[in-house]
C-alpha positions, 0 to 999 in steps of 0.5 A: 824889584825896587826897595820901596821908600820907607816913612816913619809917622807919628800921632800924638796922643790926649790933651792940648798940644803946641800949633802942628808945626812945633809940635811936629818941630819937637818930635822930630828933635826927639827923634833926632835926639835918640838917634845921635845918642846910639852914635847915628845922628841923622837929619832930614829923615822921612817923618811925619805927625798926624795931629787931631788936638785941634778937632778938641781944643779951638787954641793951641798951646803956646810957649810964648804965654807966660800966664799959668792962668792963660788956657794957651800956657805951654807946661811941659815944652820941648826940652833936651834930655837931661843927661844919659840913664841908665834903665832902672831896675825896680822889682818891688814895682815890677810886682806891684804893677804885675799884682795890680795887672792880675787883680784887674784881669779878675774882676768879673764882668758877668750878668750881674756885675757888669753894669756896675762896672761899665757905670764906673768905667764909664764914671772915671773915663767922663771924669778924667779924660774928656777927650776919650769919653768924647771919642768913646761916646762920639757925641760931639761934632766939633769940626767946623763945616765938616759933618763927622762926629769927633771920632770920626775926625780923629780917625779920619786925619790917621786914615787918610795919612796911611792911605796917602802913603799906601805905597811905603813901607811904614812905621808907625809910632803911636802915643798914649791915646795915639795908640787906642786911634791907631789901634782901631783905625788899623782894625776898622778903618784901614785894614787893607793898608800895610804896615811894617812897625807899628810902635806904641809908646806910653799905651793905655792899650792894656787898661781892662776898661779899653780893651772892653771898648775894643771889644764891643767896637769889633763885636767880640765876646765879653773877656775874649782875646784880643788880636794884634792887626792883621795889617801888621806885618813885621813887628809891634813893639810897646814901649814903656816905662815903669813910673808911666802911671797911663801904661801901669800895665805894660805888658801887652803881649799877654793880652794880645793874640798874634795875628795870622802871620804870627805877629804879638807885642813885644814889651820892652821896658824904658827910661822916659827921661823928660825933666822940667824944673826937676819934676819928672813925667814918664808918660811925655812923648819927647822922653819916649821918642828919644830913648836908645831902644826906638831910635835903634828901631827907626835906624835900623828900620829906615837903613835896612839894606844900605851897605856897612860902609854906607852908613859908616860914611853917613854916621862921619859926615854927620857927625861932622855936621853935629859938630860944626853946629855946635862950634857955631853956637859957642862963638855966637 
């Protein structure tokens, strides 16, 4: 039996992003980033990006805007990784996202109390992420000529890029909101299409007020479990970092059941290390993609089943390559 071809796609998550290509050009340096840093610098691998910012915002960032006042100015470009870290070590913080976790979990939704609490969930998600209370509430009908509603155009441009790759193995990286689209569209609107790895990095997936939404889409019991997938079948791994205030309940494998065959999240922690003018942002996708731990998984996941020497081979010429290429830009 033939191996089948193997892809890795990406979507992004809340907010205004660069124009499809460079945001497309930027996670795939990203990637390349990580690789190169566990000694397995590889171009030209099998990616993809599912991008949806445009179905919010008509404009797109752009990295020539110079104006901070200008609604196209690009704050957080692409930037290279500042230099190696080392994973941080922080138990006092550990604790106190643990104590904030298990405060949550104890809130209690009954009769009396969950109206309150669904007006102020409802309060802070229309406040302060506009993007998902419009995906929530599925008010809008901003694409042009097309008759979905906003959530069903999100969901769509995911849908119709796992369907058009029904036949590969897939990894699947899915950012911040990324992951509450990714999330649903392998619940609800893919559920026949396989895949492989599903990878959240920087997941809100463990808020208490998401997993409630979830709940209600998938027409389960208030405070009942949640289950990984069942398209899902060989991994799921969260990936966070301590300092991502969008993640500050990293821990997902203790709120998601494993599906039937047996898979659960599997936590691991990070270091984000996306810098721009000294100010770090732990949540940024670029630091994510780039980290040692998902570059090991996307190599081992695309060269499963090449030989040692294959990629022994591979791992020289590259190397070769990476380094002609910056012989290059020194004598320019």
């Amino acid at each position: 039996m033939d191996k089948m071809a193997r892809i890795i796609i990406g979507i992004h998550g809340l907010g205004n992003k660069p124009a499809p290509s460079l945001m497309h050009k930027w996670w795939r340096r990203s990637l390349h980033e990580g690789l190169s840093l566990i000694g397995h610098p590889r171009r030209r691998i099998p990616f993809e990006t599912v991008y949806w910012a445009d179905i919010f915002h008509q404009l797109p960032y752009d990295p020539k805007i110079k104006d901070k006042k200008d609604e196209r100015f690009l704050a957080e470009p692409y930037l290279p990784s500042p230099g190696r870290q080392t994973l941080r070590f922080a138990p006092v913080r550990k604790k106190i996202l643990e104590f904030l976790e298990e405060q949550l979990k104890q809130i209690d939704l009954d009769v009396n109390g969950s109206i309150i609490w669904k007006h102020l969930n409802d309060l802070v998600i229309r406040n302060y992420f506009q993007e998902l209370d419009a995906y929530y509430t599925n008010r809008l009908n901003p694409v042009q000529g097309s008759h979905l509603t906003y959530r069903d155009a999100v969901r769509a441009r995911l849908a119709d890029r796992l369907y058009a790759h029904r036949d590969k193995e897939i990894l699947l990286i899915a950012h911040s909101m990324g992951s509450i689209i990714a999330y649903d569209v392998l619940t609800q609107s893919v559920p026949e299409i396989d895949i492989h790895t599903f990878v959240t990095i920087g997941s809100p997936l463990g808020i208490p007020v998401v997993m409630q939404k979830i709940r209600q889409a998938l027409n389960l019991e208030k405070g009942e479990r949640l289950r990984t997938p069942e398209n899902i079948s060989d991994s799921w791994y969260n990936y966070a970092d301590l300092g991502d205030k969008v993640a500050f309940n990293y821990q997902l494998s203790d709120d998601y059941n494993p599906n039937d065959k047996g898979i659960a999240p599997t936590d691991v922690q990070v270091v984000n290390d996306y810098m721009i003018n000294h100010d770090h942002n732990p949540h940024k996708a670029y630091g994510y993609l780039r980290t040692p731990e998902l570059a090991r998984l996307c190599f081992d996941f695309l060269s499963e089943g090449q030989s040692p020497a294959a990629i022994r081979s591979l791992d020289t010429l590259f190397k070769i390559y990476e380094q002609s290429l910056r012989i290059l830009r020194i004598t320019k």
